[in-house]
DRENFINU-913607 format. One line per field, with one value per residue (C-alpha): residue number from 0; residue in one letter; x, y, z. Coordinates in nm, 2 decimals, decimal comma, always signed. Example, Ala and Ser with C-alpha at 12.3 -4.5 7.8 and 13.67 -1.06 7.14 Angstrom:
// residues 2
i: (0  1)
aa: (A  S)
px: (+1,23  +1,37)
py: (-0,45  -0,11)
pz: (+0,78  +0,71)
***
This chain:
// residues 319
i: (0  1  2  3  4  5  6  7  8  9  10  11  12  13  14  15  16  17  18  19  20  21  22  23  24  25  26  27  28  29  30  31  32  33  34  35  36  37  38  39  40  41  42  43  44  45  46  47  48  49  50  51  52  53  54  55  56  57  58  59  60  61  62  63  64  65  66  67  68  69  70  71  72  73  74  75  76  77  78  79  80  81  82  83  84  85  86  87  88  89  90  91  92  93  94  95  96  97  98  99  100  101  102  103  104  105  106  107  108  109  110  111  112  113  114  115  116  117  118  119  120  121  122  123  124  125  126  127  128  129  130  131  132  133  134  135  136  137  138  139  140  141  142  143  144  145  146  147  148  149  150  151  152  153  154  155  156  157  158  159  160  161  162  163  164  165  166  167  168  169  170  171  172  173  174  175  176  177  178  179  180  181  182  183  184  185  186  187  188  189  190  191  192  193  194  195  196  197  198  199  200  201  202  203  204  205  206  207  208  209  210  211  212  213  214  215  216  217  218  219  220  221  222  223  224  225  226  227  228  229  230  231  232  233  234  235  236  237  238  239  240  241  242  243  244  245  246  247  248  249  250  251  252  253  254  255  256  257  258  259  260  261  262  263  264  265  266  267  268  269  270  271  272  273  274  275  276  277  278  279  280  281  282  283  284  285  286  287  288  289  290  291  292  293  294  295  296  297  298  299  300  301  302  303  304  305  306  307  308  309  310  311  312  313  314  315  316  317  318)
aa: (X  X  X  X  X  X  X  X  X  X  X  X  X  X  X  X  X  X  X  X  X  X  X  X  X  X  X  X  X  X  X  X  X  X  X  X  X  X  X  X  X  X  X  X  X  X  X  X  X  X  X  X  X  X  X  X  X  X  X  X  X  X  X  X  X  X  X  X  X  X  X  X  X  X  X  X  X  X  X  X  X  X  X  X  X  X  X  X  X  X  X  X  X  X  X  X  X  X  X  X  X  X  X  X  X  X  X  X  X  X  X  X  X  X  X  X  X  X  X  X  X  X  X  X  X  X  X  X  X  X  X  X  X  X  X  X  X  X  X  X  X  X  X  X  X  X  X  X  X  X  X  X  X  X  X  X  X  X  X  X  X  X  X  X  X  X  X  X  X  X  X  X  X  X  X  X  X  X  X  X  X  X  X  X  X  X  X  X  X  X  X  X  X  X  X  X  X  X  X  X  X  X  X  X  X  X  X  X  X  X  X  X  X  X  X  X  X  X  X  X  X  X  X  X  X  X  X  X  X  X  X  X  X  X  X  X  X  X  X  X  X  X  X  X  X  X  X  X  X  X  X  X  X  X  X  X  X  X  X  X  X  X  X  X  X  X  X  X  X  X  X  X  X  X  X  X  X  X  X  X  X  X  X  X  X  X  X  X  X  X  X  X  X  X  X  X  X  X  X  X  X  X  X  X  X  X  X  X  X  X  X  X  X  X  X  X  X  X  X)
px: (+0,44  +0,18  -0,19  -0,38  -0,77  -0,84  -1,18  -1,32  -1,12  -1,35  -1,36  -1,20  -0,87  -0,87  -0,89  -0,49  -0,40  -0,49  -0,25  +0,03  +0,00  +0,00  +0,33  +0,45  +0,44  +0,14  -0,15  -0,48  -0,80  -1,04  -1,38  -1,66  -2,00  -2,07  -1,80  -1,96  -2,01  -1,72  -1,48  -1,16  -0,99  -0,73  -0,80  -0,94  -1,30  -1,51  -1,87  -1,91  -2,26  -2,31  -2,05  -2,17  -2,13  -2,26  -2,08  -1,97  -1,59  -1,50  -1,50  -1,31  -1,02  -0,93  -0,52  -0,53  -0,20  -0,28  -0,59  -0,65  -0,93  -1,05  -1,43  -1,59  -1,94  -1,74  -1,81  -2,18  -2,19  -2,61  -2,66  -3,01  -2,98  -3,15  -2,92  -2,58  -2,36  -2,55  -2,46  -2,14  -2,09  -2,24  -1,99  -1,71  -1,67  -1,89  -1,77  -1,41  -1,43  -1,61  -1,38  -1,07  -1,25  -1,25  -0,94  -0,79  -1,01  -0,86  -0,51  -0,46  -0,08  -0,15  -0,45  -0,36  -0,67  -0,68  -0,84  -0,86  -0,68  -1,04  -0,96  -0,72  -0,96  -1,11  -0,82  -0,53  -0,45  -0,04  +0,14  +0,03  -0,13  +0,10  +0,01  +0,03  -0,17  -0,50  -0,82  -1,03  -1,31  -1,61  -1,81  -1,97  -1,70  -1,45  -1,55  -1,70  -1,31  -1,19  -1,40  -1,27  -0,88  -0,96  -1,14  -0,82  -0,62  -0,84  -0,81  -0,44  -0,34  -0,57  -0,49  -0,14  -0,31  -0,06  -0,26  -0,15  -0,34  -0,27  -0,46  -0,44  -0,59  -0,75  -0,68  -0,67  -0,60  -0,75  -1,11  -1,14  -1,51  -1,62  -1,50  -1,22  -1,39  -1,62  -1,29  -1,12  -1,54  -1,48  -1,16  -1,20  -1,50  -1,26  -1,47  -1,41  -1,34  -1,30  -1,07  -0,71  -0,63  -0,68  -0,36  -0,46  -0,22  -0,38  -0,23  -0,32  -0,16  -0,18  -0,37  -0,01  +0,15  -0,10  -0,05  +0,29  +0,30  +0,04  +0,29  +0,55  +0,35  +0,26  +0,59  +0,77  +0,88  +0,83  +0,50  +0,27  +0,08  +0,19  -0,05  +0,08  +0,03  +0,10  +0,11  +0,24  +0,51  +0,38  +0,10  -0,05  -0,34  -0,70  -0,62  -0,30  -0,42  -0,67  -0,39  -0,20  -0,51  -0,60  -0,25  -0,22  -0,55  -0,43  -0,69  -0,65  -0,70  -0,89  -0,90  -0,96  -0,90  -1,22  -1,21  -1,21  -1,51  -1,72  -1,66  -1,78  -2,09  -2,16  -2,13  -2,35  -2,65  -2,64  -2,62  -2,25  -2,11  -1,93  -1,84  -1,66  -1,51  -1,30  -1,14  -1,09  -0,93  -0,56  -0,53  -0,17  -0,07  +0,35  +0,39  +0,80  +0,74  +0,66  +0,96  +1,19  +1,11  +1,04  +1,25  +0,92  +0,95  +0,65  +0,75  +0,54  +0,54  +0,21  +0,31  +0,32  -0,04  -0,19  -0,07  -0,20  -0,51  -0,61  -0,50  -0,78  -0,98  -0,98  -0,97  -1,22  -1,35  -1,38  -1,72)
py: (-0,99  -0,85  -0,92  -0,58  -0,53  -0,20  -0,02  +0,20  -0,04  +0,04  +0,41  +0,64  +0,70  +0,27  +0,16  +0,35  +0,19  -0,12  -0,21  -0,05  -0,24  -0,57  -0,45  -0,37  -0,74  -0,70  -0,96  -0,76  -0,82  -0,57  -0,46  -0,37  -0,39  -0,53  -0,80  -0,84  -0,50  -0,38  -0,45  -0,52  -0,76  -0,97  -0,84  -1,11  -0,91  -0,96  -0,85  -0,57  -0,41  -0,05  +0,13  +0,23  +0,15  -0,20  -0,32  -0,66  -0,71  -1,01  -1,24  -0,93  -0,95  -1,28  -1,36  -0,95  -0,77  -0,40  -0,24  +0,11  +0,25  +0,46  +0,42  +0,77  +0,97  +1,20  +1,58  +1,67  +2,01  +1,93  +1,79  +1,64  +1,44  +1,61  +1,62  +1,57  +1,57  +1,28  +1,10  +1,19  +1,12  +0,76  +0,70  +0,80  +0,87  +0,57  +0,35  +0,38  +0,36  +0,02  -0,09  +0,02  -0,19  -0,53  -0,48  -0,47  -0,81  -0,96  -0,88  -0,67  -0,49  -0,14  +0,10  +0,38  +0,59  +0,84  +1,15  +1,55  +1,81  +1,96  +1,85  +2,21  +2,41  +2,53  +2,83  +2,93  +3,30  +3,39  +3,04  +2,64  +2,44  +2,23  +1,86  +2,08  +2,33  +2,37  +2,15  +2,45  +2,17  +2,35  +2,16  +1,82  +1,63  +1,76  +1,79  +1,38  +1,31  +1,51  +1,31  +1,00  +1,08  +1,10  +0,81  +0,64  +0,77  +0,63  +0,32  +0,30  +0,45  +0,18  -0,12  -0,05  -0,07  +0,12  +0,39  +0,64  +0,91  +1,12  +1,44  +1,51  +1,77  +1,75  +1,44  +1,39  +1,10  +0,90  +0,78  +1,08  +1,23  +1,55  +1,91  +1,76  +1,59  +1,94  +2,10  +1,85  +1,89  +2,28  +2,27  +2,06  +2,28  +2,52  +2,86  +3,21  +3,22  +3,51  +3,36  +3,51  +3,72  +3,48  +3,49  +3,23  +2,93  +2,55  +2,22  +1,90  +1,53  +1,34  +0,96  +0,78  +1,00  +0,92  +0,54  +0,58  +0,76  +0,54  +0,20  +0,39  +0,50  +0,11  +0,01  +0,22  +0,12  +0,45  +0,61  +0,49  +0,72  +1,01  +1,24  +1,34  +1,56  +1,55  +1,69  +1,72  +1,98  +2,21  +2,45  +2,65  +2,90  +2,82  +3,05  +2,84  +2,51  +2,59  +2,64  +2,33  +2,12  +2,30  +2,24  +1,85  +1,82  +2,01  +2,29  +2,61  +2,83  +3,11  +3,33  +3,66  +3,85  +4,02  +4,17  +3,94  +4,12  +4,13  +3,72  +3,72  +3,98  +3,75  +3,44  +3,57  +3,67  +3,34  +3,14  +3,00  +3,16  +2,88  +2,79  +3,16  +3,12  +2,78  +2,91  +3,23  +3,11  +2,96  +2,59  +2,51  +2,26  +2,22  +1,83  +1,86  +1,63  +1,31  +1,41  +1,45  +1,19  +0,89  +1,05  +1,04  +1,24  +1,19  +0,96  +1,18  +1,57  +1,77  +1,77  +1,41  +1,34  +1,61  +1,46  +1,14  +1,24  +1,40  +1,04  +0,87  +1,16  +1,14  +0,77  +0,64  +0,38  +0,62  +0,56)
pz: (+0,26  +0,48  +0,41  +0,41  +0,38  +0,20  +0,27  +0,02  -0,27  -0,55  -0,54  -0,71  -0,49  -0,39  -0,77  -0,77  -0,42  -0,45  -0,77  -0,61  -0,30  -0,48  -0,72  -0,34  -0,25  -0,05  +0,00  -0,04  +0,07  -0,11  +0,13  -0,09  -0,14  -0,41  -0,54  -0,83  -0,97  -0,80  -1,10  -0,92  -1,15  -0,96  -0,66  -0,37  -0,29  +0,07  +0,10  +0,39  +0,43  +0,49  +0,71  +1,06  +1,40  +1,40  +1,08  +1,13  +1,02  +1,20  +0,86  +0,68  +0,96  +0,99  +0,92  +0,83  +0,96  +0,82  +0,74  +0,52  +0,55  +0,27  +0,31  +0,37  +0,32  +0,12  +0,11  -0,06  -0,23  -0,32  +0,05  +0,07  +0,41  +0,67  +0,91  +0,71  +1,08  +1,21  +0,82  +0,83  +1,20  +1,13  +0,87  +0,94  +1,33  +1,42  +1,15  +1,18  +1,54  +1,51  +1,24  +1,51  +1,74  +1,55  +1,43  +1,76  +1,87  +1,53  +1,66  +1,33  +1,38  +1,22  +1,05  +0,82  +0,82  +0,54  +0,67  +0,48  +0,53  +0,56  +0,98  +0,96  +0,81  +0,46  +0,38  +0,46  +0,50  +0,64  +0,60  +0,49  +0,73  +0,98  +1,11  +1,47  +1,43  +1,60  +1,39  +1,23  +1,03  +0,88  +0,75  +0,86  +0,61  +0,80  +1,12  +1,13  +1,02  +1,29  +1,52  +1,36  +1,42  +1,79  +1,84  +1,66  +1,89  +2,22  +2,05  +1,99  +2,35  +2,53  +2,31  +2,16  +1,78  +1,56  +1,39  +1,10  +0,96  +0,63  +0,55  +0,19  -0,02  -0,35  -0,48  -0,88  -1,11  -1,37  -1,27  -1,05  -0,97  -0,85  -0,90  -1,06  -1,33  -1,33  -1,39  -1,69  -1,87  -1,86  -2,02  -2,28  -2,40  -2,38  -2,30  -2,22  -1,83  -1,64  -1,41  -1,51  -1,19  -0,95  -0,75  -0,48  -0,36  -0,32  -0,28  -0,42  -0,48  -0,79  -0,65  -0,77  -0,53  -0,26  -0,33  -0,26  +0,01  +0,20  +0,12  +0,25  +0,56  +0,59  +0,56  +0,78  +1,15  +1,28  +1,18  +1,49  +1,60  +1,37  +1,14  +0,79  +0,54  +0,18  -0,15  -0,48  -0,41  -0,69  -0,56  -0,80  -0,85  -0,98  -1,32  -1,34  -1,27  -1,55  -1,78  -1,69  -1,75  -2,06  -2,19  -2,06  -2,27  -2,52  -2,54  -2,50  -2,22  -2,31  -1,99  -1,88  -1,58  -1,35  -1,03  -0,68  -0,57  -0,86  -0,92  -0,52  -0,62  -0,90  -0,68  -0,46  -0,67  -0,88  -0,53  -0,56  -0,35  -0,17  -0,52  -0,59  -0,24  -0,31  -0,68  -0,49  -0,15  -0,12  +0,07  +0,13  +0,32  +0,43  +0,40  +0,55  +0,80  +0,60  +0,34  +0,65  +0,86  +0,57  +0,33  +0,09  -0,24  -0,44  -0,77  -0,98  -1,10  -1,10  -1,47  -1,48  -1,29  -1,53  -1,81  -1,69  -1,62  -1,90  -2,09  -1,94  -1,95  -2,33  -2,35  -2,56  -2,32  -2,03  -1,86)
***
Protein backbone atom coordinates (compact mmCIF):
# COMPACT_ATOMS: atom_id res chain seq x y z
CA UNK A 1 0.00 0.00 0.00
CA UNK A 2 1.60 3.31 -0.81
CA UNK A 3 0.27 6.53 0.81
CA UNK A 4 -0.38 9.13 -1.94
CA UNK A 5 -1.40 12.94 -1.37
CA UNK A 6 -3.66 14.02 -4.27
CA UNK A 7 -3.74 17.82 -5.16
CA UNK A 8 -6.58 19.17 -6.84
CA UNK A 9 -8.89 16.18 -4.84
CA UNK A 10 -12.05 17.94 -4.90
CA UNK A 11 -12.39 19.04 -8.48
CA UNK A 12 -14.03 17.65 -10.96
CA UNK A 13 -11.40 15.17 -12.56
CA UNK A 14 -9.96 14.27 -8.45
CA UNK A 15 -13.54 13.45 -7.13
CA UNK A 16 -13.04 10.16 -9.99
CA UNK A 17 -9.34 9.60 -8.86
CA UNK A 18 -9.45 9.60 -5.61
CA UNK A 19 -12.09 6.46 -5.25
CA UNK A 20 -10.19 4.55 -7.56
CA UNK A 21 -6.98 4.96 -5.78
CA UNK A 22 -8.41 3.82 -2.50
CA UNK A 23 -10.36 0.50 -4.45
CA UNK A 24 -6.50 0.27 -5.66
CA UNK A 25 -5.21 -0.30 -2.10
CA UNK A 26 -3.78 3.00 -1.86
CA UNK A 27 -3.60 5.28 1.32
CA UNK A 28 -4.72 8.75 0.33
CA UNK A 29 -4.24 11.89 1.64
CA UNK A 30 -6.58 14.38 -0.11
CA UNK A 31 -4.95 18.38 -0.37
CA UNK A 32 -7.77 20.83 -0.37
CA UNK A 33 -8.81 23.95 0.71
CA UNK A 34 -11.40 23.66 2.37
CA UNK A 35 -11.93 20.22 4.40
CA UNK A 36 -15.05 21.05 5.35
CA UNK A 37 -16.88 22.07 2.20
CA UNK A 38 -14.78 19.94 0.24
CA UNK A 39 -17.20 16.94 0.49
CA UNK A 40 -14.78 14.12 0.22
CA UNK A 41 -16.51 11.39 2.17
CA UNK A 42 -13.98 8.81 3.44
CA UNK A 43 -11.33 10.34 2.23
CA UNK A 44 -8.48 11.63 5.04
CA UNK A 45 -8.46 15.68 3.94
CA UNK A 46 -5.31 18.22 4.83
CA UNK A 47 -5.72 22.05 4.66
CA UNK A 48 -3.32 23.65 1.92
CA UNK A 49 -3.63 27.47 1.32
CA UNK A 50 -3.55 28.89 -2.16
CA UNK A 51 -1.10 27.29 -4.65
CA UNK A 52 2.05 29.39 -5.52
CA UNK A 53 5.48 29.52 -4.99
CA UNK A 54 5.61 29.89 -1.32
CA UNK A 55 2.95 27.27 -0.37
CA UNK A 56 4.01 25.43 2.52
CA UNK A 57 3.65 21.54 2.16
CA UNK A 58 5.80 20.28 4.72
CA UNK A 59 2.78 19.02 7.05
CA UNK A 60 1.03 17.67 3.69
CA UNK A 61 4.25 15.43 3.01
CA UNK A 62 5.06 13.81 5.88
CA UNK A 63 5.20 9.58 5.64
CA UNK A 64 3.87 10.50 1.83
CA UNK A 65 5.55 8.08 -0.83
CA UNK A 66 3.59 9.44 -4.20
CA UNK A 67 2.18 12.64 -4.86
CA UNK A 68 -0.46 13.58 -7.93
CA UNK A 69 -0.78 16.65 -8.56
CA UNK A 70 -3.96 17.77 -10.12
CA UNK A 71 -4.20 21.33 -8.78
CA UNK A 72 -4.26 23.83 -11.80
CA UNK A 73 -5.53 27.59 -12.79
CA UNK A 74 -7.39 25.81 -15.49
CA UNK A 75 -8.04 27.38 -18.92
CA UNK A 76 -10.47 30.77 -18.77
CA UNK A 77 -12.43 31.35 -21.87
CA UNK A 78 -13.99 34.99 -19.97
CA UNK A 79 -10.35 35.83 -18.73
CA UNK A 80 -10.59 38.84 -16.35
CA UNK A 81 -6.97 38.71 -14.71
CA UNK A 82 -4.98 41.32 -16.04
CA UNK A 83 -2.16 39.61 -16.87
CA UNK A 84 -3.53 35.83 -17.16
CA UNK A 85 0.55 34.54 -17.89
CA UNK A 86 1.79 35.89 -14.68
CA UNK A 87 -1.71 33.75 -12.96
CA UNK A 88 -1.13 30.95 -14.71
CA UNK A 89 2.61 31.05 -14.31
CA UNK A 90 2.06 31.46 -10.43
CA UNK A 91 0.02 28.47 -10.33
CA UNK A 92 1.12 26.18 -12.14
CA UNK A 93 4.85 26.69 -13.06
CA UNK A 94 5.68 28.24 -9.64
CA UNK A 95 3.52 26.01 -7.70
CA UNK A 96 4.36 22.73 -8.93
CA UNK A 97 7.89 23.59 -8.90
CA UNK A 98 7.63 24.49 -5.17
CA UNK A 99 5.46 21.43 -4.52
CA UNK A 100 8.55 19.32 -6.51
CA UNK A 101 10.75 20.95 -4.13
CA UNK A 102 9.22 19.78 -0.75
CA UNK A 103 8.56 16.72 -2.01
CA UNK A 104 12.02 15.94 -2.66
CA UNK A 105 13.11 17.40 1.15
CA UNK A 106 10.11 14.98 2.38
CA UNK A 107 11.97 12.13 0.64
CA UNK A 108 8.56 11.51 -1.30
CA UNK A 109 9.59 8.48 -4.13
CA UNK A 110 7.50 9.62 -7.25
CA UNK A 111 5.06 12.68 -8.62
CA UNK A 112 2.73 12.09 -11.46
CA UNK A 113 1.95 15.56 -12.72
CA UNK A 114 -1.04 15.69 -14.98
CA UNK A 115 -0.37 18.20 -17.62
CA UNK A 116 -2.67 18.98 -21.29
CA UNK A 117 -2.14 18.02 -24.32
CA UNK A 118 -2.63 21.90 -24.85
CA UNK A 119 1.72 21.70 -24.22
CA UNK A 120 1.59 20.20 -28.28
CA UNK A 121 -0.53 22.71 -29.45
CA UNK A 122 -4.32 23.79 -30.09
CA UNK A 123 -4.93 21.58 -33.63
CA UNK A 124 -3.67 19.19 -35.44
CA UNK A 125 -3.51 19.42 -39.24
CA UNK A 126 -1.55 16.04 -41.25
CA UNK A 127 -1.24 13.38 -38.33
CA UNK A 128 -2.15 13.21 -34.08
CA UNK A 129 0.10 14.74 -31.86
CA UNK A 130 3.21 12.54 -30.62
CA UNK A 131 4.74 12.72 -26.85
CA UNK A 132 8.07 13.80 -29.19
CA UNK A 133 7.00 16.25 -31.10
CA UNK A 134 8.03 19.83 -30.67
CA UNK A 135 5.70 21.84 -27.64
CA UNK A 136 3.49 24.28 -29.89
CA UNK A 137 1.24 25.91 -26.35
CA UNK A 138 -0.86 28.84 -27.29
CA UNK A 139 -2.33 30.02 -24.83
CA UNK A 140 -1.22 30.95 -21.22
CA UNK A 141 -2.95 27.50 -19.99
CA UNK A 142 -0.83 25.76 -21.97
CA UNK A 143 2.17 27.38 -22.14
CA UNK A 144 2.38 27.88 -17.80
CA UNK A 145 2.02 23.81 -18.07
CA UNK A 146 4.73 23.69 -20.43
CA UNK A 147 6.78 25.58 -18.15
CA UNK A 148 5.79 23.30 -15.36
CA UNK A 149 6.92 19.91 -17.15
CA UNK A 150 10.45 21.48 -17.34
CA UNK A 151 10.85 22.58 -14.18
CA UNK A 152 9.88 18.76 -13.26
CA UNK A 153 12.34 17.63 -15.13
CA UNK A 154 15.33 20.03 -13.42
CA UNK A 155 14.01 18.58 -10.37
CA UNK A 156 14.11 14.99 -11.12
CA UNK A 157 17.66 15.05 -13.02
CA UNK A 158 19.28 16.99 -9.89
CA UNK A 159 17.55 15.07 -7.13
CA UNK A 160 16.67 11.57 -8.65
CA UNK A 161 12.63 12.37 -7.81
CA UNK A 162 10.76 10.07 -10.17
CA UNK A 163 8.42 12.27 -12.18
CA UNK A 164 5.53 11.23 -14.71
CA UNK A 165 3.61 13.51 -16.74
CA UNK A 166 0.25 12.66 -18.76
CA UNK A 167 -1.19 15.14 -21.28
CA UNK A 168 -4.75 14.31 -21.83
CA UNK A 169 -7.34 16.01 -23.80
CA UNK A 170 -10.83 16.84 -23.04
CA UNK A 171 -11.63 15.14 -20.17
CA UNK A 172 -15.53 14.15 -19.49
CA UNK A 173 -17.33 12.37 -16.80
CA UNK A 174 -19.99 12.72 -14.29
CA UNK A 175 -19.48 16.07 -12.28
CA UNK A 176 -17.66 17.56 -15.24
CA UNK A 177 -17.70 21.56 -15.78
CA UNK A 178 -17.04 23.66 -18.59
CA UNK A 179 -17.72 23.25 -22.32
CA UNK A 180 -18.65 19.93 -21.57
CA UNK A 181 -21.36 20.65 -19.33
CA UNK A 182 -22.13 23.64 -22.12
CA UNK A 183 -22.34 20.72 -24.47
CA UNK A 184 -24.70 17.94 -22.32
CA UNK A 185 -27.28 21.65 -21.59
CA UNK A 186 -27.43 22.07 -25.52
CA UNK A 187 -28.39 18.69 -26.17
CA UNK A 188 -30.86 18.07 -23.81
CA UNK A 189 -32.73 21.20 -25.14
CA UNK A 190 -32.42 19.57 -28.10
CA UNK A 191 -32.32 22.56 -30.88
CA UNK A 192 -31.77 23.03 -34.42
CA UNK A 193 -27.83 23.17 -34.95
CA UNK A 194 -26.19 23.85 -37.90
CA UNK A 195 -23.38 21.72 -37.23
CA UNK A 196 -23.90 18.42 -39.56
CA UNK A 197 -20.84 18.87 -41.91
CA UNK A 198 -18.32 19.19 -39.55
CA UNK A 199 -15.78 16.57 -40.67
CA UNK A 200 -13.07 17.40 -37.99
CA UNK A 201 -11.16 14.68 -35.81
CA UNK A 202 -10.71 15.31 -31.73
CA UNK A 203 -9.68 13.14 -29.01
CA UNK A 204 -10.91 12.96 -25.56
CA UNK A 205 -10.82 10.44 -22.40
CA UNK A 206 -13.70 9.55 -20.30
CA UNK A 207 -12.26 10.67 -16.24
CA UNK A 208 -12.61 6.61 -15.42
CA UNK A 209 -10.28 6.05 -18.06
CA UNK A 210 -7.99 8.82 -16.75
CA UNK A 211 -8.12 7.27 -13.22
CA UNK A 212 -6.97 4.31 -14.51
CA UNK A 213 -4.41 5.16 -16.36
CA UNK A 214 -2.80 7.46 -13.73
CA UNK A 215 -2.82 4.07 -11.01
CA UNK A 216 -1.32 2.38 -13.60
CA UNK A 217 1.33 5.14 -14.30
CA UNK A 218 1.82 5.05 -10.37
CA UNK A 219 2.24 1.64 -10.18
CA UNK A 220 4.43 0.89 -12.79
CA UNK A 221 8.39 0.33 -12.32
CA UNK A 222 9.29 1.86 -15.51
CA UNK A 223 7.53 5.23 -16.07
CA UNK A 224 10.30 7.71 -14.48
CA UNK A 225 10.75 10.26 -16.33
CA UNK A 226 8.38 9.53 -19.29
CA UNK A 227 5.54 11.87 -20.78
CA UNK A 228 2.22 10.16 -21.89
CA UNK A 229 -0.51 10.74 -23.66
CA UNK A 230 -3.92 9.28 -23.61
CA UNK A 231 -7.28 8.93 -24.83
CA UNK A 232 -10.28 7.13 -25.20
CA UNK A 233 -9.38 5.35 -28.47
CA UNK A 234 -12.65 6.55 -30.20
CA UNK A 235 -12.08 10.08 -31.92
CA UNK A 236 -14.89 11.45 -33.30
CA UNK A 237 -16.20 14.76 -34.90
CA UNK A 238 -17.96 17.76 -33.20
CA UNK A 239 -21.42 16.83 -35.42
CA UNK A 240 -20.81 13.28 -34.15
CA UNK A 241 -20.00 13.70 -30.75
CA UNK A 242 -23.26 15.79 -30.72
CA UNK A 243 -25.13 12.78 -31.77
CA UNK A 244 -23.58 10.41 -29.37
CA UNK A 245 -24.48 12.69 -26.47
CA UNK A 246 -27.88 13.36 -27.86
CA UNK A 247 -28.44 9.65 -28.08
CA UNK A 248 -26.78 8.72 -24.50
CA UNK A 249 -29.35 11.35 -23.17
CA UNK A 250 -31.80 10.19 -25.20
CA UNK A 251 -32.73 13.23 -27.20
CA UNK A 252 -32.59 13.75 -30.45
CA UNK A 253 -30.16 15.30 -32.61
CA UNK A 254 -31.67 17.65 -34.75
CA UNK A 255 -28.74 18.93 -37.03
CA UNK A 256 -28.08 20.50 -40.12
CA UNK A 257 -25.24 20.98 -42.27
CA UNK A 258 -23.71 24.88 -43.21
CA UNK A 259 -20.80 25.76 -44.88
CA UNK A 260 -17.08 25.87 -42.77
CA UNK A 261 -16.76 29.40 -43.80
CA UNK A 262 -19.97 30.86 -43.25
CA UNK A 263 -20.05 29.16 -39.38
CA UNK A 264 -16.29 31.08 -39.35
CA UNK A 265 -18.07 34.41 -40.97
CA UNK A 266 -20.77 33.97 -38.45
CA UNK A 267 -18.23 33.41 -35.56
CA UNK A 268 -16.61 36.25 -36.45
CA UNK A 269 -19.26 38.95 -36.44
CA UNK A 270 -20.94 37.64 -33.19
CA UNK A 271 -17.26 37.62 -31.52
CA UNK A 272 -16.79 33.68 -31.17
CA UNK A 273 -14.64 33.23 -33.16
CA UNK A 274 -12.35 31.18 -31.02
CA UNK A 275 -15.45 29.39 -30.16
CA UNK A 276 -16.17 28.42 -34.23
CA UNK A 277 -12.44 27.57 -34.35
CA UNK A 278 -12.43 24.62 -31.55
CA UNK A 279 -15.92 22.75 -33.04
CA UNK A 280 -14.29 23.36 -36.36
CA UNK A 281 -10.57 22.28 -35.78
CA UNK A 282 -9.47 18.42 -35.37
CA UNK A 283 -7.17 17.66 -31.96
CA UNK A 284 -5.93 14.16 -32.15
CA UNK A 285 -3.53 12.89 -30.10
CA UNK A 286 -1.69 9.09 -30.86
CA UNK A 287 -1.55 7.68 -27.21
CA UNK A 288 0.58 4.14 -28.62
CA UNK A 289 3.22 4.63 -26.32
CA UNK A 290 1.45 4.21 -22.98
CA UNK A 291 -0.70 1.11 -24.58
CA UNK A 292 2.66 -0.40 -25.68
CA UNK A 293 4.89 0.18 -23.11
CA UNK A 294 2.20 -0.42 -19.86
CA UNK A 295 0.10 -2.51 -21.85
CA UNK A 296 -2.81 0.14 -20.73
CA UNK A 297 -6.25 -0.31 -22.53
CA UNK A 298 -8.69 2.02 -21.25
CA UNK A 299 -11.48 -0.19 -19.04
CA UNK A 300 -14.19 1.96 -20.51
CA UNK A 301 -15.66 2.62 -24.22
CA UNK A 302 -16.51 6.29 -25.29
CA UNK A 303 -19.99 4.63 -25.38
CA UNK A 304 -19.69 3.59 -21.90
CA UNK A 305 -18.35 7.28 -20.45
CA UNK A 306 -21.21 8.90 -22.51
CA UNK A 307 -23.58 6.80 -21.24
CA UNK A 308 -22.32 7.55 -17.88
CA UNK A 309 -22.28 10.86 -18.05
CA UNK A 310 -25.39 11.57 -19.19
CA UNK A 311 -26.69 9.33 -15.96
CA UNK A 312 -25.58 11.80 -13.67
CA UNK A 313 -26.34 14.43 -15.93
CA UNK A 314 -29.98 13.65 -15.54
CA UNK A 315 -29.79 12.58 -11.92
CA UNK A 316 -32.17 14.25 -10.00
CA UNK A 317 -29.76 15.35 -7.25
CA UNK A 318 -27.20 16.79 -9.63
CA UNK A 319 -26.12 20.15 -8.28
Amino acid sequence: MTRVLVTGASGFFGRTLCPALLAGGHDVLAAVRDPAAAGLVGLETYPIADIGPETDWSGALKGVEAVIHLAARVHVINEIAANPLAEHRKVNRDGTRRLAEAAVEAGVRRLLFLSTVKVNGEETQARPFLENDPPAPVDAYGLSKWEAEKSLAEIAAKSGLETMILRPPLIYGEGVKGQFLSLLKLCAKAPPLPLGGIANQRSMIYAGNLADAVTRCLAHPNTAGQTYLVRDGDDVSTSELIRRVSRALQRPARLFSVPAAMLRLAGGVVGQSAVVARLLGSLQIDDTKIRRELGWTPPFTMLQGLEKTAAWFSSPGRP
